[in-house]
C-alpha positions as CSV (number, residue, x, y, z in Angstrom):
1,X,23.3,-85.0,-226.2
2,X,21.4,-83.6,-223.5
3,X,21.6,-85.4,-220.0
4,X,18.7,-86.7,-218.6
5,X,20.6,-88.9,-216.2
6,X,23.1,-88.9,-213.2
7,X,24.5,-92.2,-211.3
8,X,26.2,-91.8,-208.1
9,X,28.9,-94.2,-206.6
10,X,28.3,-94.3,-202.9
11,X,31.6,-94.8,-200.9
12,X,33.9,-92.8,-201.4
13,X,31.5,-90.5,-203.2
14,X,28.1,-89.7,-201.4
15,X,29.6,-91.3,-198.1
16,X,33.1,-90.6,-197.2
17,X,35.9,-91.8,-194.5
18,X,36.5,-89.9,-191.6
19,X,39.2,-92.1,-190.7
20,X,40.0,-94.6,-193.3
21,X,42.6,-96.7,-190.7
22,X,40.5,-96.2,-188.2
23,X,37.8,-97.8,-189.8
24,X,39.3,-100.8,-190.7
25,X,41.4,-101.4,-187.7
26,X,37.9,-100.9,-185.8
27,X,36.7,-103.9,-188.4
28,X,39.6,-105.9,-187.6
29,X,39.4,-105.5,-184.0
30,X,36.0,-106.5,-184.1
31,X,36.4,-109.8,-186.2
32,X,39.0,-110.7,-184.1
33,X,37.3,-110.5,-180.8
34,X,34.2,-112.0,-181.8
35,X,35.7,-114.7,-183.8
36,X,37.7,-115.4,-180.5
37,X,34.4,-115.7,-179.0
38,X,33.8,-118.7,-181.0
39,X,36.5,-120.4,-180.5
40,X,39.5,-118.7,-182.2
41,X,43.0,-119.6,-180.7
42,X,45.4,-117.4,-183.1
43,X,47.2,-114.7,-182.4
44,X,45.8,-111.0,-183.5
45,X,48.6,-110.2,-185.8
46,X,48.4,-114.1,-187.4
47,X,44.8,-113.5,-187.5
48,X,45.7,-109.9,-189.2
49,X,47.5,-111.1,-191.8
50,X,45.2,-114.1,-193.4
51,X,42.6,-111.2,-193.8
52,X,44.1,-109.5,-195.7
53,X,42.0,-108.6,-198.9
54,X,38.9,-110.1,-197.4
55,X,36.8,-108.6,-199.9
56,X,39.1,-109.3,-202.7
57,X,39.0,-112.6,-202.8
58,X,36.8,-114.9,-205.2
59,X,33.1,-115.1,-203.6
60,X,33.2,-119.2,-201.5
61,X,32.1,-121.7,-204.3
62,X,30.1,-123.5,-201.5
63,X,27.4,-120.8,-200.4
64,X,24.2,-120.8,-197.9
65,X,21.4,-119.2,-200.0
66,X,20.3,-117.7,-196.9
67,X,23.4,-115.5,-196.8
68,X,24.6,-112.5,-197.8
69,X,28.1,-112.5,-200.1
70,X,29.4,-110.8,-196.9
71,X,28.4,-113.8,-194.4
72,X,29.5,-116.5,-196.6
73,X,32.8,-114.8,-197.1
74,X,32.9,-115.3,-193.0
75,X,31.3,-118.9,-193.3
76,X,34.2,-120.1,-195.3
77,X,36.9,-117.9,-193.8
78,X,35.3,-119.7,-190.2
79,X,35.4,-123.2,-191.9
80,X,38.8,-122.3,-193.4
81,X,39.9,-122.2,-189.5
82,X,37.9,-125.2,-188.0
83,X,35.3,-122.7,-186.3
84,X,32.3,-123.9,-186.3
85,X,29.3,-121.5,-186.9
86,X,25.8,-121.3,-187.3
87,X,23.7,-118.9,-189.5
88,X,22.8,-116.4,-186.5
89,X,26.5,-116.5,-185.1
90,X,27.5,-115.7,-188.9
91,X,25.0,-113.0,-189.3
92,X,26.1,-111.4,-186.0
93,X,29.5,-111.5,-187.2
94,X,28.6,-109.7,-190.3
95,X,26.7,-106.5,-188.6
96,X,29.0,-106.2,-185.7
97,X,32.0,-106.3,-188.2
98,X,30.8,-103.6,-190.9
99,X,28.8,-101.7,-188.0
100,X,31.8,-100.9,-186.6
101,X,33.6,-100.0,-189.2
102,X,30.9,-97.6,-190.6
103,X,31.6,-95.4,-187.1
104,X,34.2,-94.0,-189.2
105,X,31.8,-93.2,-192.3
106,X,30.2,-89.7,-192.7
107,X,27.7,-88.4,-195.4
108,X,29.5,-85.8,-197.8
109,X,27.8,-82.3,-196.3
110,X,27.6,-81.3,-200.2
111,X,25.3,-84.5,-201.0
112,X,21.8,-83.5,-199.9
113,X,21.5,-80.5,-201.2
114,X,22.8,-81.6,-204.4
115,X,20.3,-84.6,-204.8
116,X,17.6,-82.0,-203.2
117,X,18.4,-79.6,-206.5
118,X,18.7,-82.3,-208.7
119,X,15.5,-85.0,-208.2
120,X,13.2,-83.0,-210.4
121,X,15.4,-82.5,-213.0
122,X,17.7,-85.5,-213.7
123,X,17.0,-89.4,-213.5
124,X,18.5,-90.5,-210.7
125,X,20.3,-94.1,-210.0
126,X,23.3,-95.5,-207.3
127,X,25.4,-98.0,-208.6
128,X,27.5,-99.9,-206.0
129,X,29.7,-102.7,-205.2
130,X,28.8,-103.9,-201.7
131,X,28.6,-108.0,-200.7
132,X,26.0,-106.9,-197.3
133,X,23.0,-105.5,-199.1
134,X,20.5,-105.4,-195.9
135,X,23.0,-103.0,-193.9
136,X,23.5,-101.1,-196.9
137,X,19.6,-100.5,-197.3
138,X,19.7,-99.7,-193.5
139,X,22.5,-96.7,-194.1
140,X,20.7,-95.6,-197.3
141,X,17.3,-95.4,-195.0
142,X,19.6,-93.2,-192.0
143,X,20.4,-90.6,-194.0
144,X,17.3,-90.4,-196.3
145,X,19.2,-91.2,-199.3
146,X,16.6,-93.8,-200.9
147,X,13.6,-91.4,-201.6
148,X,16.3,-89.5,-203.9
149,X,17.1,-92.8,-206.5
150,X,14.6,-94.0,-209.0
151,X,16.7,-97.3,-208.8
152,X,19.4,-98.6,-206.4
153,X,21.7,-101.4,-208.1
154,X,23.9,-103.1,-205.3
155,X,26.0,-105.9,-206.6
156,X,25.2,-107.9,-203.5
157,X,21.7,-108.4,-205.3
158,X,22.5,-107.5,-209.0
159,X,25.7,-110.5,-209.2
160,X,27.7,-108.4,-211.4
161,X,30.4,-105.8,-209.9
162,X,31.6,-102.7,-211.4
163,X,33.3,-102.1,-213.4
164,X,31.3,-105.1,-215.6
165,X,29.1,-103.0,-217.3
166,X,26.1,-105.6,-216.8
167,X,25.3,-103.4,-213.7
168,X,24.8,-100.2,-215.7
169,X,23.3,-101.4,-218.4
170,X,20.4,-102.5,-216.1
171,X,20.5,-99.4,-214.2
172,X,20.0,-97.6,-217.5
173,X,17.0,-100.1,-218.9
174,X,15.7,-99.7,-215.2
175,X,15.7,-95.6,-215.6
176,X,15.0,-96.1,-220.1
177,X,17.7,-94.1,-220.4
178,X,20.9,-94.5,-223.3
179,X,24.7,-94.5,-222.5
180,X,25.0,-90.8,-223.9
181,X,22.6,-89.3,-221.9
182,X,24.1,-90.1,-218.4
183,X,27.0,-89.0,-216.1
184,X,28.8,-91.4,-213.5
185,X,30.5,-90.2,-210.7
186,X,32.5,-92.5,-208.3
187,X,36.0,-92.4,-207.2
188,X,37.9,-95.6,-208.0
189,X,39.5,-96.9,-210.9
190,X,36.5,-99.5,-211.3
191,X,33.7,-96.8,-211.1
192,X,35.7,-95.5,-214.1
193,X,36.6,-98.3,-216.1
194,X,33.2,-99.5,-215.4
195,X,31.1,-96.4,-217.2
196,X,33.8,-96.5,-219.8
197,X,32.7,-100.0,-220.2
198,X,29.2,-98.9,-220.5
199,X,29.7,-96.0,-222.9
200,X,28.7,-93.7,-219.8
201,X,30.8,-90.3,-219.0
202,X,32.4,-90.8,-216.1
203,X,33.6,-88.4,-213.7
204,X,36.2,-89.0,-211.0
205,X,35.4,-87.5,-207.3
206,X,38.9,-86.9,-205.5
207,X,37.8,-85.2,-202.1
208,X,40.9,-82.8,-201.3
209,X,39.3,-81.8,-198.0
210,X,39.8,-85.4,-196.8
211,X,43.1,-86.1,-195.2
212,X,42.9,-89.7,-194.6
213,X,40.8,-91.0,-197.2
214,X,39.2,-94.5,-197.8
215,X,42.2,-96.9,-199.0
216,X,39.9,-99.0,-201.1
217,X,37.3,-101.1,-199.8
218,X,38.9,-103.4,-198.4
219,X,41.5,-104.4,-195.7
220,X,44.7,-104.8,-196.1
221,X,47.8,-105.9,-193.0
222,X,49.9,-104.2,-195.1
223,X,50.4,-100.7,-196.6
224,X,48.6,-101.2,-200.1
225,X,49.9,-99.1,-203.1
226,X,48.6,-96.4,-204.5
227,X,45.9,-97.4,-206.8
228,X,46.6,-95.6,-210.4
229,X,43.5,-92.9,-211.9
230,X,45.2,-93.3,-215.5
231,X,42.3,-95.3,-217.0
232,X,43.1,-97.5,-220.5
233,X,40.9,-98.9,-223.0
234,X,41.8,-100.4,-225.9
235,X,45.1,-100.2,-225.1
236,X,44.2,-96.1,-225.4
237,X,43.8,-93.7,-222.5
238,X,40.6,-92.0,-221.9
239,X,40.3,-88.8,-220.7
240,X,37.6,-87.8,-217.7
241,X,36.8,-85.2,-215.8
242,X,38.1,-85.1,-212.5
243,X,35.9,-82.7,-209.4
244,X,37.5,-83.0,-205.8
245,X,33.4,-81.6,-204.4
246,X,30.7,-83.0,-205.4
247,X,28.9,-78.9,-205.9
248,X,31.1,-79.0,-208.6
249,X,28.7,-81.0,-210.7
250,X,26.2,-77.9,-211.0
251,X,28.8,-76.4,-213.3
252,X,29.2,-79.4,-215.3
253,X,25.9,-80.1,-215.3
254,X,24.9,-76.6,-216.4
255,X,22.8,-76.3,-213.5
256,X,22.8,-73.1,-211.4
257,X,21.8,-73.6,-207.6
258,X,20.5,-71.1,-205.6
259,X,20.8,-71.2,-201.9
């Protein structure tokens, strides 16, 4: 079937680590200090090690509807610790914390001319997990990136993450396209299992230029494992195609660019 469709990841994919440690030791470092602001008497490395997976966790059963995912994650880690904080405190938090660590965060040099070649001749959608959706519209609007998506689905404001497939599956009834006539690309094992999910064809973005790449999203005290790219379905392993730039989609696509 001919595709009609392509669906970008975003980190990882479209925006890429310059320095994944960096990053996330800038988001620590941040947390830290301003937390300490407000009252925080633990040590760095105690107050390391109980945020570890931050962004792992189960969303806080108790939530202000005036918050973000990402700011009620830091309303009940505050309560968890006896800090008191109000909604602008929290909300400071929050852009401080994931400003900083963006610092680290570049735009892959292959993505605008890509999404420049493609706009007029594919239906174009992002499909990300991310808990802070008004920073994420404030990146997206940096580098110019909305103009390019007929829809943005950010699970912040969807409620489903990949790799449910409730987030494609309005992505595609938001573009009226089918399953078979899209490509995904992303780079984690839930952008895959997640288009599997959806009967989408994925395609796995390993950037080989990069030589600290982004160690999940997410931080860890600890040196996390490896995640595994061997994707299972059924029990049954699915083969995908695997790029390591993101020009290599002309070929797959059939597409010839001309510079």
């Amino acid at each position: 079937m001919l595709i009609r469709g392509v669906f970008f990841d975003l980190y990882g994919t479209i925006l890429i680590p310059k320095n994944s440690k960096k990053a996330w030791d800038n988001w620590l470092l941040t947390f830290y200090t301003l937390m300490r602001d407000n009252g925080l008497t633990l040590s760095r490395k105690k107050f390391a090690d109980i945020c570890s997976g931050f962004f792992s966790r189960e969303e806080p059963a108790e939530c202000d509807k005036k918050l973000t995912i990402y700011e009620n994650r830091i309303r009940s880690f505050a309560m968890d610790l006896k800090l008191d904080l109000n909604t602008n405190e929290i909300k400071k938090i929050a852009n401080r914390c994931v400003t900083s660590w963006h610092k680290y965060v570049e735009i892959d040099p292959d993505a605008i001319p890509l999404l420049n070649f493609l706009k007029n001749k594919k239906n174009l959608a992002l499909i990300t997990n991310f808990d802070h959706p008004p920073f994420l519209y404030s990146i997206l609007s940096k580098y110019k990136l909305i103009k390019y998506f007929e829809f943005i689905a950010i699970s912040g404001e969807i409620g489903v993450k990949k790799p449910d497939p409730q987030i494609f599956n309005i992505t595609l009834e938001k573009v009226k396209l089918k399953p078979l006539e899209v490509v995904f690309i992303g780079d984690s094992k839930e952008d895959i299992e997640g288009a599997i999910n959806a009967c989408i064809e994925p395609i796995l973005i390993q950037h080989r230029s990069l030589k600290k790449r982004m160690i999940g999203n997410d931080y860890f005290s600890k040196k996390k494992v490896k995640e595994k790219k061997i994707i299972y379905h059924n029990s049954k392993m699915i083969p995908f195609k695997t790029i390591s730039r993101l020009r290599e989609l002309y070929q797959i696509l059939n597409l010839q660019f001309i510079s």
